[in-house]
N, C-alpha and C positions, 0 to 999 in steps of 0.2 A: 484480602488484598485490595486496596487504592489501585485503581487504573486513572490515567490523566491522560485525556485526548487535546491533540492541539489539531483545528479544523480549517481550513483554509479558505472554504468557500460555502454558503448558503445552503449548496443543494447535494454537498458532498459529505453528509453524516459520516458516521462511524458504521451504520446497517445494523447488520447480524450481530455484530460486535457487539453492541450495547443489550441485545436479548443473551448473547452467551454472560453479560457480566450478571444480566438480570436472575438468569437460571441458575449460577454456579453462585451468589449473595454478595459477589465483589459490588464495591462501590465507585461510583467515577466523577470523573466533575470534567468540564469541558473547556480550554481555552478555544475560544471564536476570536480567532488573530487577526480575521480582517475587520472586524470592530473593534476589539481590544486588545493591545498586546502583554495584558498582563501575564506573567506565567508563573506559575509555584514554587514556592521553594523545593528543594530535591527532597527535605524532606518530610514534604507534603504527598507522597503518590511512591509505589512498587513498580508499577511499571507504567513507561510512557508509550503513547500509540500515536505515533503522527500520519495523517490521514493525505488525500489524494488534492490535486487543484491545477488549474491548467496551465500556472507560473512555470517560468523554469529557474530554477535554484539559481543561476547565472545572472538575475533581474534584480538585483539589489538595488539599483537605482530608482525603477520603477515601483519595487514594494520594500519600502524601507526597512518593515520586520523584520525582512530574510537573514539579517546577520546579525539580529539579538537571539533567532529563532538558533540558528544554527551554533551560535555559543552555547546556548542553551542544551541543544543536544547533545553536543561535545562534553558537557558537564556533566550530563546525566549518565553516558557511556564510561565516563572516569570514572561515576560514583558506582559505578558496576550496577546500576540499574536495567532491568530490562527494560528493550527498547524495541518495539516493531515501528518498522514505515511500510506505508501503502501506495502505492506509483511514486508519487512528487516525493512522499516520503522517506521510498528509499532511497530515491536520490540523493535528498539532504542527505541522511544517514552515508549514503556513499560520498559528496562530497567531504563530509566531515572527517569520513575513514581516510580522506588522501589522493580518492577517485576524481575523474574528469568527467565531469557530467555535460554531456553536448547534445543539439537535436541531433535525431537520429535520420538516416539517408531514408525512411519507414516508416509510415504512421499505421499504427497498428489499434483501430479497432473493431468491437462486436466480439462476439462468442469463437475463440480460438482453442488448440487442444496447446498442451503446457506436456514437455517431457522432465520428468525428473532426472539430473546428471549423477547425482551420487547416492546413495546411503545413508541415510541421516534420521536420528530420533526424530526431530521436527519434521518430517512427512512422513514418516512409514507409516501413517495411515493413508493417504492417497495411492490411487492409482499411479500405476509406471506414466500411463501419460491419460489426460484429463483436461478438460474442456473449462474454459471461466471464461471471464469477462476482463476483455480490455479497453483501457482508452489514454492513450500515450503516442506522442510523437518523439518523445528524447531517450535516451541512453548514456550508460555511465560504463567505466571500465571497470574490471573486477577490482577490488580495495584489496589492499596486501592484507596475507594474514586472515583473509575471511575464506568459505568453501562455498563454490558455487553449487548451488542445488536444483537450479530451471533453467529449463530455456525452451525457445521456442525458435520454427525456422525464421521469421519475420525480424527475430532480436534475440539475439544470443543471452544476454542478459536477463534472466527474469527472477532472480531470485538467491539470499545468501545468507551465511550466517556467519557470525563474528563473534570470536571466544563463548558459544554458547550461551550469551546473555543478550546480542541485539541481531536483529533479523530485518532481511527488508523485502518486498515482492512486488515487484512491478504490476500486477494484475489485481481485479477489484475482486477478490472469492468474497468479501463482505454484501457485496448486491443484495436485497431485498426487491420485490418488484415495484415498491414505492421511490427508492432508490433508483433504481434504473430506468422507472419513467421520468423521474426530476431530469439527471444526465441528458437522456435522451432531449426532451426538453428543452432545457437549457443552451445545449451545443450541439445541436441539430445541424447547425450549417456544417460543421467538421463532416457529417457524415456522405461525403461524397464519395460513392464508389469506384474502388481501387486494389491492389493485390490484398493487403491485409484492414482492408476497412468495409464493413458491412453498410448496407443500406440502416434506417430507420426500420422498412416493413421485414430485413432480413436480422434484426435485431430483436424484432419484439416476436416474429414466428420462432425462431431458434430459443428463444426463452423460455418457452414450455415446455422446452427438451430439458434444458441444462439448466436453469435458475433453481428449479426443487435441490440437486443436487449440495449445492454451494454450501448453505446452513451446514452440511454436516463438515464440509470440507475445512471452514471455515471453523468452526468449532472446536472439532479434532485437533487444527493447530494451534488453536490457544490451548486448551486444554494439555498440548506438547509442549510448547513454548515454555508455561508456566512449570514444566518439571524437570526442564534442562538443568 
């Protein structure tokens, strides 16, 4: 399998993703939209992964990409391509489906627990509920036709799938701890204490709890994804 990542920002890799493509021999290639927005033909890549960034899908004005990106996507979901989004991503992915993507009245980050709402091939491997990594202030409405499979108290939203070929998850399970020092890093000012927003020192103590975890979490659902 061809994976194709479109990345939206410097310090917001793919993570764990690109070690599961490495383990399992899939190959990837990377569009980096904020320098370049060239993107592949559909059938150039098996499956697309659109990654996380602190835009909101609603900024077309301020990042011009967002509405080749989003045709794009729309294309890719026609061509019955598999398709995962990661925060921002599912959003696109939900605006595309038809959804309202708005900030949310909640900014929701650091290490939260995630309940799973239904039954579904694509998680029965996780726990009923389970702990990852956030960093999102916006929200989308469910998209018709898709089943909701997360949520959390902070955001009802975290999680869905649509006709078994495109999937989207509000939360980072891809973290690596290189990863998650960049973020940190990077948008450190966000992290002002609050109901659902963790410090910096309560981000990176909580990390040696939950980050081992994620790889497998994370795995497991591609490894689902790809068999739906």
């Amino acid at each position: 399998m061809h994976l194709h990542f479109i990345q939206h920002m410097p310090f917001e890799t793919p993570g764990s993703i690109l070690d599961w493509c490495v383990e399992k021999n899939h190959t990837y290639t990377i569009t980096k939209i904020y320098e370049d927005t060239l993107l592949p033909s559909l059938d150039g890549f098996d499956v697309l992964v659109i990654m996380g960034g602190s835009m909101g899908v609603y900024e077309e004005n301020t990042y011009s990409w967002l509405k080749a990106e989003k045709a794009f996507i729309k294309a890719a979901i026609n061509d019955e391509k598999k398709v995962l989004g990661i925060c921002l991503g599912a959003q696109l992915i939900a605006e595309v489906l038809g959804a309202k993507v708005k900030p949310h009245t909640l900014t929701e980050i650091g290490w939260w627990p995630v309940q799973k709402t239904t039954t579904h091939q694509l998680t029965d491997h996780l726990p009923g509920v389970f702990t990852t990594f956030h960093w999102h202030g916006d929200t989308y409405t469910l998209p018709e036709n898709t089943i909701q499979l997360l949520s959390t108290p902070g955001c009802e939203q975290q999680g869905f799938i649509y006709k078994n070929h495109v999937a989207g998850l509000q939360f980072h399970m891809e973290v690596k701890e290189d990863l998650l020092e960049n973020m940190t890093d990077h948008e450190k000012a966000e992290l002002v204490k609050s109901v659902f927003v963790q410090t910096e020192d309560e981000i990176k103590s909580q990390s040696r709890l939950y980050i081992s975890h994620q790889k497998g979490y994370m795995h497991g659902l591609m490894d689902a994804f790809m068999h739906l």
